[in-house]
N, C-alpha and C positions, 0 to 999 in steps of 0.2 A: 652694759651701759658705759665702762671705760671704754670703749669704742667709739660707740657713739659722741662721748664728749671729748674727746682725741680726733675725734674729725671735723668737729666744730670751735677744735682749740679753746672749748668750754670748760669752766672749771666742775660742773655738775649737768648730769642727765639723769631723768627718772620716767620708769612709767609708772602711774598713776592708779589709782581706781576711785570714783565718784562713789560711795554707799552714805548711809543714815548718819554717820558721824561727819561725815565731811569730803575732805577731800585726802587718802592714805598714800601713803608712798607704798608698793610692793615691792620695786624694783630699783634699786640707785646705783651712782656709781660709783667706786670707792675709790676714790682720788682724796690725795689733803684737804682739796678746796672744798669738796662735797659735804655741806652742811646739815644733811638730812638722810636719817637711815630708813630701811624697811618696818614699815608699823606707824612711821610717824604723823600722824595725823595735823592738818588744817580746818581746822573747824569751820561749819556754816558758816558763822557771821565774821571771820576774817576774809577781808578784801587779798583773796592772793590773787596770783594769774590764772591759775588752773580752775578756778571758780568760774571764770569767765568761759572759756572751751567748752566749759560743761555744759553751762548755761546757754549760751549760742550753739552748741555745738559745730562749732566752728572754729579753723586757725585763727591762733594769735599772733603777732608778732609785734614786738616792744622793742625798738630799737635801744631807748632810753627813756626809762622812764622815770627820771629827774625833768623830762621837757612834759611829760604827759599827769596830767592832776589829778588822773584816775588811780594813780597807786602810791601816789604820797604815803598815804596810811597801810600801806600794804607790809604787812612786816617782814616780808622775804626782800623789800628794797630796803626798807628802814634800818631794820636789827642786820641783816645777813646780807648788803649792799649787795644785792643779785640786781644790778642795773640793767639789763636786755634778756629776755623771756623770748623764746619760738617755743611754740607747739603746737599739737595736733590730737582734733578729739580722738580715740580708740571705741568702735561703733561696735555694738551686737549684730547678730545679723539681723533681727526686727526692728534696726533704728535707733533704739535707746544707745545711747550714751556710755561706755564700759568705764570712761576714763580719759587719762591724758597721756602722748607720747610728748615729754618736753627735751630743752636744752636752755640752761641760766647761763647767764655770763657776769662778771662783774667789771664789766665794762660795756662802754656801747660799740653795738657792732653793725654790720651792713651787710647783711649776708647776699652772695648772689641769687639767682635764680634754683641756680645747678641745686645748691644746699638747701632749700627747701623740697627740692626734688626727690633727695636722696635721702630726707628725712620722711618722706610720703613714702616711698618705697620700702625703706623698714615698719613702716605704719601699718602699712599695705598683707605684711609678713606675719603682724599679730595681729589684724582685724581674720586672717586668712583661719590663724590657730585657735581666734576666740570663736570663729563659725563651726569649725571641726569639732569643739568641744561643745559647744550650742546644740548641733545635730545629733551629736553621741547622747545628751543631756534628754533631748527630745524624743528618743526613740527608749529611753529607760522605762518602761512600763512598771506597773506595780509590783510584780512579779523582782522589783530591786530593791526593794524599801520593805525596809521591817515594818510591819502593820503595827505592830504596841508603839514603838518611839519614831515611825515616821523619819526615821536617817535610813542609809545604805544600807543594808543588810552586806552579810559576806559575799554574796555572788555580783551587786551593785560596786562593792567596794573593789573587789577583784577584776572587774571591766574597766571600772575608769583606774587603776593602778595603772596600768601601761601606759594611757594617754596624756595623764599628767607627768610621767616620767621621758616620754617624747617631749613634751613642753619644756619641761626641766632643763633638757638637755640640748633646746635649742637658744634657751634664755640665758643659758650659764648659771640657773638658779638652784643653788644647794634648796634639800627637804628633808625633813627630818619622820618617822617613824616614830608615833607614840602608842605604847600600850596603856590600857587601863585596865583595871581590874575591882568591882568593887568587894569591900573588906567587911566578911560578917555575913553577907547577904544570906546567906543559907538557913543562919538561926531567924532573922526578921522574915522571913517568909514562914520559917514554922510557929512564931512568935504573934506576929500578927494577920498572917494569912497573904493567900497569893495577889488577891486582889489593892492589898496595901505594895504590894513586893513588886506590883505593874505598875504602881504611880510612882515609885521608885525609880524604879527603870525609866522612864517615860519623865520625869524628872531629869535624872542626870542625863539622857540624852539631849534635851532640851537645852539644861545649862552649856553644854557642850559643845555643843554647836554656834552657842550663843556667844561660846567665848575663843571660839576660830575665824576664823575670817572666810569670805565669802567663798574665796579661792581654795577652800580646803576643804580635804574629804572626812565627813567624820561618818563612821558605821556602826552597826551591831554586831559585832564577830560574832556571837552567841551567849544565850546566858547573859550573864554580868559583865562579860567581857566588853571591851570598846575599843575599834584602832582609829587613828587619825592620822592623815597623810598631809604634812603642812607644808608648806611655800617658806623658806627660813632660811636667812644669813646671818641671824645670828644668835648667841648662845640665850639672850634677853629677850628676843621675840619668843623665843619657847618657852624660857619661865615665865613670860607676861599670860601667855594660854592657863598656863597653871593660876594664875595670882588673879586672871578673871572668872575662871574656872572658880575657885575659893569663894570669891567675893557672891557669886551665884548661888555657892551652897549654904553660905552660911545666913543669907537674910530668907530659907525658908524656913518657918515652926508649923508647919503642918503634919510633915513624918516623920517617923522615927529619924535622930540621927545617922549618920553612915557616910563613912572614908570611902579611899579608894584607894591604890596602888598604881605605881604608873614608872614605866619605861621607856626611854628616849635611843633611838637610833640612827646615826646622822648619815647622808647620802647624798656621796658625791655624783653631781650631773652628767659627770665624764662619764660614769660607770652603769652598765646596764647590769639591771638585780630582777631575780624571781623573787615574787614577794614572798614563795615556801622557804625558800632559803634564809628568809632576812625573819621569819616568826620565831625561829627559836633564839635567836641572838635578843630582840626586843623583848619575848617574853622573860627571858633570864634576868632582864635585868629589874622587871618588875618584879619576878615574886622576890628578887634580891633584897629590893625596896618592904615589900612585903616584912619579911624573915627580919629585916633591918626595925621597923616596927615593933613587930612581934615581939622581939629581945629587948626594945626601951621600955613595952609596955609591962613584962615578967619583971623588970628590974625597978 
């Protein structure tokens, strides 16, 4: 996205994505002037611009919007004087709406023709990559999905590793590698049976998912185990997965209590990984986590 807003002599570029919370940043550029990072969410009922794209699904273009009364109350002009907005919606291949490619400025500007041209043609790039991964998504049969918790299974998880890591690598977008591990499990299935030991499972996949973002792979490796392939710049977007993650487990009182262990391994986009190569580096550092546990709770 420094690219992009280096061509637009813009102080910020992002792209977007429209889900149930609003409108999220995935992708930004990291410039001084860039006021909003990966994760950062604009809620439904804040009037920004990217609301608008979604909405119409259609270009916007805000020269200055100190002359226009539609975004007075917009707080990306108010609080963070982002005075001229371009962008452009980011389509699935069935039509819906993926999101927004933009560029802010905090000044008004007059863009030529050419620059909106050149902004469609990057558009053009990731509507191309969101189709690719649409089709792969579509041809996934059951045969990908764990039947008890309904996420990736290992062979699911292992198809789409490479295509989000082609993605990765053409976005510039670092991902991180999380292991999970849950802690105990073995006595609560002998404790209170396997049947309790599946709503468990089926449980923390749920929360799990619930606390990734849409863009992210979350699986069954097997057993108790769980890996999740996240879209991540920075070290806060990962512990926020954790700190939603938390927040999931702790308002149930239906099952037994139960932890979990968890391992983070970060991945640079330049670099191409077999994910066999990368399991035993992320496992380590979970059971590390683990053992780390284990010794506060002897002591």
């Amino acid at each position: 996205m420094d690219t992009v807003a280096e061509m637009f002599h813009a102080p910020a570029a992002f792209i977007n994505q429209a889900n149930t919370k609003g409108i999220e940043v995935l992708i930004a550029s990291e410039l001084p002037t860039t006021r909003y990072s990966p994760g950062h969410i604009a809620t439904i009922d804040q009037n920004v611009y990217s609301h608008y794209v979604v909405q119409k699904n259609q270009l916007l273009y805000v020269p200055d919007a100190s002359q226009d009364p539609r975004w007075h109350d917009n707080p990306e002009f108010q609080d963070d004087h982002y005075i001229s907005y371009l962008g452009m919606p980011i389509i699935w291949p069935d039509g819906d709406t993926f999101g927004t490619l933009c560029v802010l400025s905090d000044v008004v500007t007059q863009y030529p023709a050419t620059y909106l041209k050149v902004l469609n043609v990057i558009r053009d790039v990731i509507n191309a990559d969101l189709a690719h991964m649409y089709r792969e998504n579509q041809l996934l049969n059951q045969s990908y999905l764990d039947p008890l918790t309904k996420i990736y299974n290992r062979r699911g998880f292992e198809e789409l590793f490479e295509k989000n890591q082609q993605l990765a690598l053409r976005l510039g977008r670092k991902m991180v590698l999380i292991s999970f591990d849950l802690d105990g499990f073995k006595p609560i299935n002998d404790n209170y049976g396997h049947i309790t030991g599946d709503k468990i499972l089926a449980f923390f996949a749920t929360s799990l998912k619930s606390s990734c973002r849409g863009s992210d792979l979350v699986a069954r490796w097997g057993g108790d185990e769980f890996l999740v392939l996240a879209h991540s710049e920075t070290e806060q977007l990962e512990n926020s997965v954790l700190l939603r993650l938390d927040e999931h487990l702790a308002h149930q009182n239906q099952l037994p209590k139960f932890d979990y262990s968890v391992g983070m391994l970060q991945l640079d986009p330049a670099t191409h990984y077999e994910l066999d190569s990368l399991l035993p580096s992320v496992d380590a550092r979970m059971y590390h986590h683990k053992r780390t546990k284990q010794t506060k709770q002897r002591q």
